[in-house]
N, C-alpha and C positions, 0 to 999 in steps of 0.2 A: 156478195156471192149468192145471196138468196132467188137470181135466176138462175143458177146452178141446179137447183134442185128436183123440178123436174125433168131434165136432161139429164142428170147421172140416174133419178128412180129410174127412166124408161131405159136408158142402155142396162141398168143393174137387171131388170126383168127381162129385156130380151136377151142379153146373153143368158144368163142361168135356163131360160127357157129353152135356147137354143142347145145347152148342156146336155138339160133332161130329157129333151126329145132325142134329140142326139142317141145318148144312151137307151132308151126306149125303143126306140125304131132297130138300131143295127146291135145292140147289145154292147155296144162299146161302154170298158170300165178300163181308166187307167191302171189300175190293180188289181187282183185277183176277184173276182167274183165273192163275196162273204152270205150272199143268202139268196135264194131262189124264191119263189111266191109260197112254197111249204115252210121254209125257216121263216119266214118272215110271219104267215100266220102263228108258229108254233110262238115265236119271241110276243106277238102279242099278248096271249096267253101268261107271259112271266111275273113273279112278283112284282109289286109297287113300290120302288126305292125314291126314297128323296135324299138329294145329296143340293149340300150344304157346302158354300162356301166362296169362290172367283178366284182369279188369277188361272195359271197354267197349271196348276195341282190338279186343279178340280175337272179340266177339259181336259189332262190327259189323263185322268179316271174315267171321265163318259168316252172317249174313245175306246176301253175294254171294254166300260159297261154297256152298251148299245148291241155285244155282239150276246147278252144273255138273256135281252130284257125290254121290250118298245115302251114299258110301260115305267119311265122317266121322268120326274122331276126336277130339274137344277133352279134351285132356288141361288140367288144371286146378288151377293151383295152390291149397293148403288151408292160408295165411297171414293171409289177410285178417282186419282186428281190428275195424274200423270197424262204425259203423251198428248196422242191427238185426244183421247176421252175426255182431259183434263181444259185443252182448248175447246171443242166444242159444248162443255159446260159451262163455261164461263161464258163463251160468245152467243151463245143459242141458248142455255138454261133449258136446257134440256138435259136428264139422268145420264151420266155417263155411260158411254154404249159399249165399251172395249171387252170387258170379261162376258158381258152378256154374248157378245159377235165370238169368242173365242169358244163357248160353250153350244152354243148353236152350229159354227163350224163342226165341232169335237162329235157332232152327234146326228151330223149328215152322211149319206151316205160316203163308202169311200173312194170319193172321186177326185183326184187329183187336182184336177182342170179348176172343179167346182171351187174347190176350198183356196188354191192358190187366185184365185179371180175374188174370193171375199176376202184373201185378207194382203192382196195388194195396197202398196203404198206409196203414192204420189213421192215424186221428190221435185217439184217445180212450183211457184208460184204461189198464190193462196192454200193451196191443199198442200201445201207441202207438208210431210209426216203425217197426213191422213190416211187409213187406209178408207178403202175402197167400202168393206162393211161396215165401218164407222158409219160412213155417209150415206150410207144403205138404210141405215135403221134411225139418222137424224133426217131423212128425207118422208119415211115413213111417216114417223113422231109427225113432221113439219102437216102431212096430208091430213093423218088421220085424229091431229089435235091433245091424241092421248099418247103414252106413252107402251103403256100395258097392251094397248091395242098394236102399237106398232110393232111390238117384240114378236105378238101370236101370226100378226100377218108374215114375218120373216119366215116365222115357224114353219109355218103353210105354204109356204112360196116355196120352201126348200126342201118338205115333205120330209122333218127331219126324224128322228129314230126317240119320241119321248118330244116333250117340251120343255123350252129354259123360261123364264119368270122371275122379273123383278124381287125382291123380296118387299119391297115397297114403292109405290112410284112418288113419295113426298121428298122432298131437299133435304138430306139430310148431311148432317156434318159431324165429324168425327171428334170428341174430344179428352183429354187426358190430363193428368197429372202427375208430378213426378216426387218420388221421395223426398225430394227438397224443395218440392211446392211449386214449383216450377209448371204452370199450365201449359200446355201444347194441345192446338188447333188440326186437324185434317189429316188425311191417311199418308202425307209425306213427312210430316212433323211425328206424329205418332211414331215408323219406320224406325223412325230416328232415335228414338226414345224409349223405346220398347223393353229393354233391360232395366230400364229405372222409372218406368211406371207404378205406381201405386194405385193410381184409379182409373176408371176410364169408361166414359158414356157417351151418349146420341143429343145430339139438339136436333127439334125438338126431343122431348123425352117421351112425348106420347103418341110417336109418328106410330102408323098401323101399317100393317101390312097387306097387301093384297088379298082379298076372299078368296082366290084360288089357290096361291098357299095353303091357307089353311084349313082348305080341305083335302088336299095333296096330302097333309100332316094327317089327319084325320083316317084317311083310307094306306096309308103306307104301311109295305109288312115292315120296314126300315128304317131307319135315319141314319144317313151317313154323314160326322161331320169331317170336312176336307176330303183329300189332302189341300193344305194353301198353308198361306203366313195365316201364322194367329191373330193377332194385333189389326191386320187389314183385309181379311179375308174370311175368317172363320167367324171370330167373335162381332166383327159388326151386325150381322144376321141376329144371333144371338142375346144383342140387347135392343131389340125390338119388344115389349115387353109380352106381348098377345102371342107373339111367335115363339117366344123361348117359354113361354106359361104351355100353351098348345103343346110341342115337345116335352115338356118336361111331365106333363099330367097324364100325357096320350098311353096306349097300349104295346105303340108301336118300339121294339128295340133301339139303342142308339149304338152307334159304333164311331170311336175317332180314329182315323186315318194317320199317327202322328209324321209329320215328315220325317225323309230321309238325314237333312242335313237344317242346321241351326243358318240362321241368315241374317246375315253381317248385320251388326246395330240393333235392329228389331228383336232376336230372339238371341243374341251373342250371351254364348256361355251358359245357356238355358239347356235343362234337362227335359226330359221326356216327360217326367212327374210334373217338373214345375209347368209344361204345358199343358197338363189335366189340371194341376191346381186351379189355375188360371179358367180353362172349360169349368169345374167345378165353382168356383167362387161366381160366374157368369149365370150358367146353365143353370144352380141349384141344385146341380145333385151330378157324381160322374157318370162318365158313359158307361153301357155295361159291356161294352166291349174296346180298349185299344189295339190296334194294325201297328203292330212294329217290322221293320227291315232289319232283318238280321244279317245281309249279304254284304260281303267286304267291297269300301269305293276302293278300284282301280289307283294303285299305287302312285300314276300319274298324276290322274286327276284329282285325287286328295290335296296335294300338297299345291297345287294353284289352289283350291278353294280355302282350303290354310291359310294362304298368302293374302287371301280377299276377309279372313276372318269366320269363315266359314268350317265348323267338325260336324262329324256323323252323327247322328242321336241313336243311340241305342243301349236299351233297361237289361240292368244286371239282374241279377235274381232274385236278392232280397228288396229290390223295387216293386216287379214282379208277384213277392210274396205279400207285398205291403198292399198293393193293389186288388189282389183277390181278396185278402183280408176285409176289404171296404167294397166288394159288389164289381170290382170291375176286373175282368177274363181277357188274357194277352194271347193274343194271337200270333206268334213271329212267323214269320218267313224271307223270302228271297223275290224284293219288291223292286229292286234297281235295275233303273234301264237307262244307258247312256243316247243321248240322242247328240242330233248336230242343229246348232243356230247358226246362220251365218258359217258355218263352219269351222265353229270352234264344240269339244264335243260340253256337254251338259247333261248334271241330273238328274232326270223325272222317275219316276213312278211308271211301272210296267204296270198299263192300265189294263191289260187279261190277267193277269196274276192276281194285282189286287181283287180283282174284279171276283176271278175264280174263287177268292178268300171269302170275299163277302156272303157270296152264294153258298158257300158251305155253312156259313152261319144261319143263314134262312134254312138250309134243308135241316140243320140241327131244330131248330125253335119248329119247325112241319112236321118234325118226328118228338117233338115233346120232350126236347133236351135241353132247350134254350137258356 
């Protein structure tokens, strides 16, 4: 397949190109216009947020968050095994691309055309169940040798709203242990095991992190960790030891996002607490702010997610009290948003809501409240 490569880079660049002129030239947006060349200087202008974490939690936060803020970080964890990420890791050894491409879409402009053209998906042949920015960003990698390099050229190529970033470009692998001693290897085993975990670290143990990370960490008014799975999303980032040291020592506030809903196997029967335990016992110290959902799931839709294993997470009072009691200030609100996959509905995180959440906690710490 490796004469694949540059035939899909050159069509990937000419159509996108072909988008943004497109759009350039006659104004065309599949969607409602969201910024003119004044909103778009004013958003340059906005706090420095570093959000933390991969999967669909975290992209459908930067899709709210982009509409407050250009000035963007998504650091991103590089675990993921699954899907096509998970075969072109293993065939190419190259960092898996999937939440990085999901996070970059999340943080493009909003063009329909665009985002459905990066995250098409072959169904024929060799590529089958690849999408299209998968191979966008291994064709990259393939030119420009590096990886790190290949993320920022996507970036660039798609003129997106903030930049996404590896959290580290070295091979890293996922590892765990469980209450009855039982080892488990990689972010599909972990999933699996997540409720009966007892421990859980990186090979290597002293992989580093990219230098623009942590300077990202350095200049943030923020740190947002999630929304994602904990176990393969949140905390892999987090035991990086230079990256959760930088976090934990820096200036910068943290805030955890905790999800809407518990996810089968992985965090099954897990509370809101035990998911800061878990941040705390990683992190070194808890966030000083958690994001709870206070808004009731669709009476429908609960009871399939029931069915799959899946309940709401949401902190009673005296959780709540125990919490501030230890440094950390609960935010709730009304953060659910049902969307449709395939056409079935599912759900995320109202990423303007959150978004608006987060921003009011910056404007509190700007006014000396923090």
């Amino acid at each position: 397949m490796r004469h694949l490569w540059p035939f899909l880079w050159g069509l990937s660049v000419g159509v996108i190109g072909g988008v943004l002129f497109k759009r350039r030239r006659t104004g065309f947006r599949s969607s409602p216009p969201t910024a003119d060349s004044g909103v778009s200087f004013r958003l340059s202008f906005g706090p420095y947020v570093v959000a933390v974490g991969g999967g669909t939690g975290l992209s459908a936060f930067l899709m709210g968050l982009k509409g407050f803020t250009k000035n963007i970080t998504a650091v991103v964890t590089v675990t993921d095994e699954g899907g096509s990420s998970g075969r072109i890791t293993r065939d190419w050894g190259v960092l898996p691309p999937g939440d990085i491409r999901n996070c970059i879409v999340a943080l493009s402009e909003n063009d329909d055309v665009l985002r459905s053209f990066m995250d098409f998906r072959f169904d024929k042949g060799d590529l089958a169940g690849h999408s299209l920015g998968n191979l966008m960003l291994l064709a990259s990698a393939e030119m420009a040798g590096d990886f790190k390099l290949a993320v920022e050229r996507i970036n660039q190529l798609l003129a997106i709203r903030g930049r996404v970033l590896p959290v580290s470009t070295e091979n890293i692998v996922l590892r765990g242990r469980t209450n009855d001693g039982k080892d488990v290897k990689g972010e599909l085993e972990i999933s699996n095991f997540g409720t009966d975990l007892n421990e859980i670290w990186l090979e290597p143990s002293d992989a580093k992190p990219i230098k623009e990370v942590i300077a990202a960490v350095d200049t943030a008014d923020l740190i947002v960790l999630g929304p994602g799975s904990l176990f393969t999303s949140v905390i892999p980032n987090l035991l990086i030891r230079d990256f959760r040291e930088r976090i934990r020592n820096g200036l910068a506030p943290t805030v955890y996002v905790a999800n809407i809903m518990t996810q089968p196997r992985e965090t099954e029967g897990m509370s809101i607490t035990e998911h800061l335990n878990w941040i705390e016992r990683v992190l070194g110290k808890l966030p000083d702010y958690v994001i709870v959902n206070d808004q009731e799931v669709p009476r429908g839709l609960l009871e399939r997610y029931k069915a799959d294993g899946a309940e709401p997470l949401y902190l009673n009072d005296d959780e709540e009290v125990e919490l501030y009691e230890k440094g950390c200030k609960v935010l709730r609100g009304s953060f659910l948003r049902v969307d449709r996959v395939k056409g079935e509905p599912v759900i995320r995180h109202d990423g303007g809501r959150l978004s608006e959440a987060i921003f009011s906690l910056i404007q509190k710490k700007d006014g000396g409240t923090f």
